[in-house]
FILO-990079 format. One record per residue: x, y, z of N, C-alpha, C in turn. Coordinates in steps of 0.05 Angstrom, whole numbers, plus 32768, in hexadecimal, padded with zeros to 4 digits. Example, Ala and Ser with C-alpha at 12.3 -4.5 7.8 and 13.67 -1.06 7.14 Angstrom:
BEGIN
81087F8E809C80F67FA6809C81087FBE809C
81017FD3808E81117FEB808F81028001809D
REM end
This chain:
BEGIN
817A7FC57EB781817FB97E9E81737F9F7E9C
81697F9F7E86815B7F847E7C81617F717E6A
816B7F5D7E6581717F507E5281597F347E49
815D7F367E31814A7F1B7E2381587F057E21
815C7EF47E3C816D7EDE7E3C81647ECD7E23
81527EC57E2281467EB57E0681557EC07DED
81537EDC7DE881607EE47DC981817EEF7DCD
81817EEB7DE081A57EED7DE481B07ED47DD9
81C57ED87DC781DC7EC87DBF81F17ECD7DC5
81F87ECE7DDE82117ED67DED82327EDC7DD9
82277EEA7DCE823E7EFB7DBB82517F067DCA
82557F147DE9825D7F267DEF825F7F477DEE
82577F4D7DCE82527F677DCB82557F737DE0
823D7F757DE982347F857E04824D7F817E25
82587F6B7E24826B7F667E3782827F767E30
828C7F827E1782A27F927E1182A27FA87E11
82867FB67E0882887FCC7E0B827F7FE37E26
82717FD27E3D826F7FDB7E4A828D7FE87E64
82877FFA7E62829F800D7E6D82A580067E96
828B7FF97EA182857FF47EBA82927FD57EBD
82937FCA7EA282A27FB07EA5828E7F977EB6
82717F9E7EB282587F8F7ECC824C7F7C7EBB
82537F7F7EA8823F7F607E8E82527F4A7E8F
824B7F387E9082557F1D7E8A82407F087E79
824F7EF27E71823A7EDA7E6E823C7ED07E82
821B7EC27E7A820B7EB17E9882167E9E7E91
82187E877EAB82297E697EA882147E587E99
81F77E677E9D81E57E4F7E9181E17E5A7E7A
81C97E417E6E81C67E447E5181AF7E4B7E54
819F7E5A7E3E81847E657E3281797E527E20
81677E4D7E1881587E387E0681647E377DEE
81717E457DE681927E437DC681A27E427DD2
81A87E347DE381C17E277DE881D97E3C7DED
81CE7E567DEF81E67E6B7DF781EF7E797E10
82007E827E1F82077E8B7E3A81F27EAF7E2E
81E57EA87E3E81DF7ECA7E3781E67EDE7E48
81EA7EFA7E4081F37F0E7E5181E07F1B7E6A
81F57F1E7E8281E97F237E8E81F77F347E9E
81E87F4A7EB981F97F617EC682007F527EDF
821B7F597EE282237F4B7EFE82237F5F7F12
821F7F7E7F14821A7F887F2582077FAB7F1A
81EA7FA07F2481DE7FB47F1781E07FD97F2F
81ED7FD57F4281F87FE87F5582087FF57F43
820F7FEF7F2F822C80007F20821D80067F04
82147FFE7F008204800E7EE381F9802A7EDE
820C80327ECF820380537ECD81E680587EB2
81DD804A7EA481D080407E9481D680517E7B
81F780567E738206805D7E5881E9804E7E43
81E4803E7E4581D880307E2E81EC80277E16
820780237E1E821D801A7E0E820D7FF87E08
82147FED7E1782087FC77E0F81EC7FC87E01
81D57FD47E0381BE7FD37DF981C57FDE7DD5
81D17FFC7DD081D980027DBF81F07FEC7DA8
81FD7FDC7DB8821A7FC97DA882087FB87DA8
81ED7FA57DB381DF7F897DAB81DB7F8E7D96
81E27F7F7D8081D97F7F7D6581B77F677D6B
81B27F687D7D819A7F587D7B817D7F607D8D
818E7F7B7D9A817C7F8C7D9F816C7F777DBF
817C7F677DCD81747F5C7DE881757F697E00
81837F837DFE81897F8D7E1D81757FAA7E1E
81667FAD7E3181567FC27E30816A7FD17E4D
81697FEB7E4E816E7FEF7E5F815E800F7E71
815B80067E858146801A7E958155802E7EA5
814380507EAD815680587EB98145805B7ED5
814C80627EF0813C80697F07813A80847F04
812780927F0E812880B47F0E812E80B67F34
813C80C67F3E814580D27F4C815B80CF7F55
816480C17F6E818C80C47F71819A80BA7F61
8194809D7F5F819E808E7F40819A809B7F26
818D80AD7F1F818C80AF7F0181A480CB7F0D
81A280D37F1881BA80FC7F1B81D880E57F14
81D880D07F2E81EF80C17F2E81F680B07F11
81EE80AE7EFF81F080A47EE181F680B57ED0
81E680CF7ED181EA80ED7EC7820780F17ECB
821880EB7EDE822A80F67EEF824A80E47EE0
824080CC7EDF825180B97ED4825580B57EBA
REM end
């Protein structure tokens, strides 16, 4: 998972709807003055693409691995 700390405006969106509960805001700020989102544990990401889909600003890219991790995402 990738995020555009720069174009994040730490809305939360993406912290609510994720079902793994692993987004939070960062304590620091980005160059606009906002906490931007970030994953607190990328070990638990099934890559739903729920947070990338809810940014209304289109900052979170999210990637998948191909082999045990991608069956294990399939699965979840």
């Amino acid at each position: 998972m990738v995020f555009d700390r720069e174009r994040c405006k730490g809305c939360e969106l993406c912290v609510t709807v994720c079902p793994r509960k692993i987004l939070t805001l960062s304590p620091g700020l980005n160059s606009l003055g906002f906490h931007p989102a970030m994953i607190t544990d990328a070990s638990r990401c099934t890559g739903c693409c729920f947070c990338a889909l809810m940014c209304p600003d289109v900052v979170i890219t999210v990637l998948r691995e191909e082999g045990e991790n991608a069956a294990r995402a399939d699965e979840g």
